[in-house]
N, C-alpha and C positions, 0 to 999 in steps of 0.2 A: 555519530561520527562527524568530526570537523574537518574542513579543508587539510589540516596539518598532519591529520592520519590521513590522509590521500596519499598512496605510495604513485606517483603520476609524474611526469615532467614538469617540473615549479616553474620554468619561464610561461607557459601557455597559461596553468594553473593561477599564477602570481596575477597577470596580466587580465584575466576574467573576475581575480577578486579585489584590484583595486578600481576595474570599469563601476563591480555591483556599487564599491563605497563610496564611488563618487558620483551615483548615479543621482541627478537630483532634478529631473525633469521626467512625469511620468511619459511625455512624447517620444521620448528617448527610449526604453525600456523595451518595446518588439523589437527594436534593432541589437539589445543589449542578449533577447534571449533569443532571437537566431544565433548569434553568435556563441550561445551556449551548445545550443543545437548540433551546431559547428563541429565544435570542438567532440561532443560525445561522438557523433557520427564519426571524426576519426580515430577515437579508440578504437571503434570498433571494425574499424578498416587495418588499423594496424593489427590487430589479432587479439587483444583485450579482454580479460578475462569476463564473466556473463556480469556474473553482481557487483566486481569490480565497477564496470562503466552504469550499471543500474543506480548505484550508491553515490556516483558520481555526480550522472544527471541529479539523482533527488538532490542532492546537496545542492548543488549549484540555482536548481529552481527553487528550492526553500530560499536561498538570500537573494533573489529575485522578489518573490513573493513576500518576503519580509518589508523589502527596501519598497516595492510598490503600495503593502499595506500604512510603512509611513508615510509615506509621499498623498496618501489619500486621505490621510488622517486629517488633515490641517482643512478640508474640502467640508469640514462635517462639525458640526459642534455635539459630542456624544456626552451621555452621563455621568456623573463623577463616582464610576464603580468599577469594581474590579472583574474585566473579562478576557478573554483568551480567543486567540482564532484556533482552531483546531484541523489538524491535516488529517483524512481518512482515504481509509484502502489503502490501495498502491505508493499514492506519497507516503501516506502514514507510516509504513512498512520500510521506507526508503529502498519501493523498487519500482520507481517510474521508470517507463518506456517512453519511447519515441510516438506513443500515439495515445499518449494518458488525456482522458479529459478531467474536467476538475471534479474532487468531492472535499471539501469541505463544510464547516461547520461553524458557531458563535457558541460559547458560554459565558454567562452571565453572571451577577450575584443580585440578587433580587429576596428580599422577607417575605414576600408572601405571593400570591397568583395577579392578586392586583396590581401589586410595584411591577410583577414579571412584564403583565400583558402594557405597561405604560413604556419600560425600557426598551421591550423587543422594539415598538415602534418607531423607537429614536434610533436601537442599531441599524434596523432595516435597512433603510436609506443607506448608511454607511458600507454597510457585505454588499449591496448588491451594486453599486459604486467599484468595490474593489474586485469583487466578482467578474465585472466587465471590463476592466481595467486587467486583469488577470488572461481573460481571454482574447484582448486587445494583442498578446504577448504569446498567444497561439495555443495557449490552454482551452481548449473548445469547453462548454459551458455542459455541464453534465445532461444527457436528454435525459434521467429520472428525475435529473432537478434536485439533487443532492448537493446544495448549496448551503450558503450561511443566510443569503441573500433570499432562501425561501423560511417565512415562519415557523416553518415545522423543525426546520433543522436552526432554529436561533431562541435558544431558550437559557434557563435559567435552568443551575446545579441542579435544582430539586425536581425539575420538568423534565433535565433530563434523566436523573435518576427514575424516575416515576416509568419513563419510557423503557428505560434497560430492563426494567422489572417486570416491567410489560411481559416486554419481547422472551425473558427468562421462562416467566410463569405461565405464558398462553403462545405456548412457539409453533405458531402457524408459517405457514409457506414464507409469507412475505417478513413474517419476523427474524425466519433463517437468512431469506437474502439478505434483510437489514446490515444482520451479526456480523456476516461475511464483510462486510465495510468497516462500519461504524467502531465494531472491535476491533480495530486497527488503529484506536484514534492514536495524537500523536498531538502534541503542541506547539504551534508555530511560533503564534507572536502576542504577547500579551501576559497576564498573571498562570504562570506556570502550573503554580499551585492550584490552581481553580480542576485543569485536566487532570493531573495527579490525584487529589482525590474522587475524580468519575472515575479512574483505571480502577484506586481502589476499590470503588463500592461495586465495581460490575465486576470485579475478581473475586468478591464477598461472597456475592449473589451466583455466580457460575460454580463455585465450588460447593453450596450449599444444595444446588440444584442437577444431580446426577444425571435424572430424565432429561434436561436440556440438551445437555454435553453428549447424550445417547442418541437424540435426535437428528445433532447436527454432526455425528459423526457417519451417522448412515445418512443422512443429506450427500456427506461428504463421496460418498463411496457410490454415490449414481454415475461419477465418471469414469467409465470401464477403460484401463489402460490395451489403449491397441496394439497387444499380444496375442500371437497364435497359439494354439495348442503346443507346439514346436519352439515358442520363446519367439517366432519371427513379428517385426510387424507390420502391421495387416491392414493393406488400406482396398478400396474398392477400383479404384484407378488412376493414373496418372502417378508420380511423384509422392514419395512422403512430404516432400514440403508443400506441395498443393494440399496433399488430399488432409491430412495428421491438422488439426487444430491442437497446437503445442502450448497453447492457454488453456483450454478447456481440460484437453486430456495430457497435458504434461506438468507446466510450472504450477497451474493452481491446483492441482492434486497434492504439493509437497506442502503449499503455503496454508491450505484449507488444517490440515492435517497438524501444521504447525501451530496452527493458530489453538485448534481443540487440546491439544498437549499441553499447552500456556494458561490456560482456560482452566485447566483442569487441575494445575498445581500451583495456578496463584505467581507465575512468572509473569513479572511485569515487563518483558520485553516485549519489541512490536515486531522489528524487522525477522522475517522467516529461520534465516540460517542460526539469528542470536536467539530465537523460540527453541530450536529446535538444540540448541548447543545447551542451553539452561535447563530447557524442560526432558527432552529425548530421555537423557539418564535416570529420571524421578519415573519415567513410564514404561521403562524396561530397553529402551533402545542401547546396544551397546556403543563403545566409544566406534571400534572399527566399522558398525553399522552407520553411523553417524556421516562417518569421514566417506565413507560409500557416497549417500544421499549428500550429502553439501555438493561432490561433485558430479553427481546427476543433474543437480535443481541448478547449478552453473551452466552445466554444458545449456540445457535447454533454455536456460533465458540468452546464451550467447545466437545460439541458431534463433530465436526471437529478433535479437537484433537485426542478425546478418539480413533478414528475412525484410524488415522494416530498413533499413539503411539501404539495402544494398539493391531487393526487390529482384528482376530478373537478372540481377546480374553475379545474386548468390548463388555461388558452386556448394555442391555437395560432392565431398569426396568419399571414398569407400570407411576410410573412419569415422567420419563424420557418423555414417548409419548404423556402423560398430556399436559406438559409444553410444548413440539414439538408443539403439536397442538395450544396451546396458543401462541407460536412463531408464527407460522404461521399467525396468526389473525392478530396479531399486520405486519405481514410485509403486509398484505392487503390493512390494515388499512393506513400504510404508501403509498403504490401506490395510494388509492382514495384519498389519499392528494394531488399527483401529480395529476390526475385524474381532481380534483377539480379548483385545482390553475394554471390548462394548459388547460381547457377546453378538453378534450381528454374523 
């Protein structure tokens, strides 16, 4: 999605993307993406639909993060090869929030393990330059360290294909957490085609591999939606919005879900709702089910916001818990999919 499909106010919108093109001093740039901040924070004040302003922010920080990745480029003399910055997880997905910190990634082209380990060295320098520059701009710096700017995550096509294969073939604990990310990848700024063929070769390799897709769907399904026996929901005390983790146990229940669906039929889309709108139909989900869940997975990232914007000062009205609850239903709904279509 490009700023020109933003259904949004064009004087506000116009005005944030001709600050990004002229932005040309990276000292400038935190003051550029407060003011992005700004702006998302009032969508969501004005009443804004959930992924609407999610889609929003991501866009707006991708040409931030683009315009800062050139502006650091000229800082750096890198190799004359073809590589790509790659956005993962939540940017990847284009559903950044108001408290994303960074994950990102580097790919490379590199012939062999020796060309790899002499490149990585030269980009180093470069991600982890931009990486701070990045979080200069109030993207906190990831605490797993899921950077480009860490070796591990700066490698070469084949290094990183070598690693998805890994993660496919021997899917331990932390190779699931991996998935949950890195399978989100997305391409920011650099040789396009470099990311495009990682999506396709780990599309390759997930469909090839049943037992993976089985694993990470019962991964998927240890977040028990907090429903009662009654359909009510169920917290231990105070407030659903104190008590209810609506990350854990609401948005990333549709996204986890969305992501295994995608995975599982070779759909190359990233963000949730276009997972779920490509892939749902190939998995048995119907169109009316569909339109159910899109506007569950909306409501709950709008109360995310409210929650992160607004903090004490977000009201819950009596619909508000309506709708929660019928969110909830529908992400149940969504698990006995996986349920169903993983034997679990």
């Amino acid at each position: 999605m490009e700023f020109s499909q933003l259904p949004l106010p064009c004087e506000a919108l116009a005005r944030l993307k001709k600050a990004l093109k002229s932005l040309e001093r990276l000292d400038d740039a935190p003051a550029l993406s407060a003011d992005i901040a700004a702006y998302a924070r009032q969508l969501v004040e004005t009443g804004y639909a959930g992924d609407l302003v999610a889609k929003t922010l991501s866009i707006l920080n991708d040409a931030l993060a683009r315009r800062v990745i050139e502006l650091t480029l000229p800082r750096h003399r890198l190799p004359a090869v073809d590589w790509c910055w790659l956005a993962l997880g939540s940017e990847g997905r284009h559903e950044q929030t108001f408290v994303s910190d960074q994950d990102n990634g580097l790919i490379f082209c590199a012939s062999d393990e020796r060309e790899a380990k002499a490149l990585r060295e030269l980009f180093l320098s470069f991600a982890q330059d931009v990486n701070q520059q990045l979080a200069n701009c109030g993207f906190k710096l990831c605490p797993g360290n899921i950077m480009a700017g860490n070796p591990e995550w700066c490698l070469s096509l084949e290094e990183w294909r070598r690693k998805f294969q890994d993660w496919v073939r021997k899917p331990e604990p932390t190779a699931l957490l991996n998935a949950s990310i890195f399978f989100d990848l997305r391409p920011l700024y650099g040789e396009f085609e470099l990311a495009e063929n990682l999506r396709k070769l780990l599309l390759s390799q997930t469909r090839d591999t049943p037992a993976f897709l089985h694993l990470m769907a019962s991964n998927a399904l240890q977040a028990e939606v907090p429903l009662g026996f009654r359909g009510d929901v169920v917290v231990e005390k105070g407030s659903v919005l104190e008590a209810v983790d609506l990350k854990k146990f609401g948005s990333r229940i549709f996204v986890d879900a969305a992501r295994i669906f995608a995975l599982a039929t070779g759909v190359t889309a990233v963000n949730t709702q276009d997972r779920l709108r490509d892939a749902g139909p190939l998995v048995g989900v119907t169109s009316e089910e569909l339109a159910a869940v899109n506007a569950a997975f909306t409501h709950i990232l709008r109360l995310r916001q409210n929650a992160q914007v607004l903090g004490e000062r977000a009201e819950w009205h009596e619909l508000d818990r309506v709708i929660l609850r019928e969110s909830f239903k529908q992400a149940r709904r969504v698990q006995q999919r996986l349920k169903l279509n993983y034997g679990l």
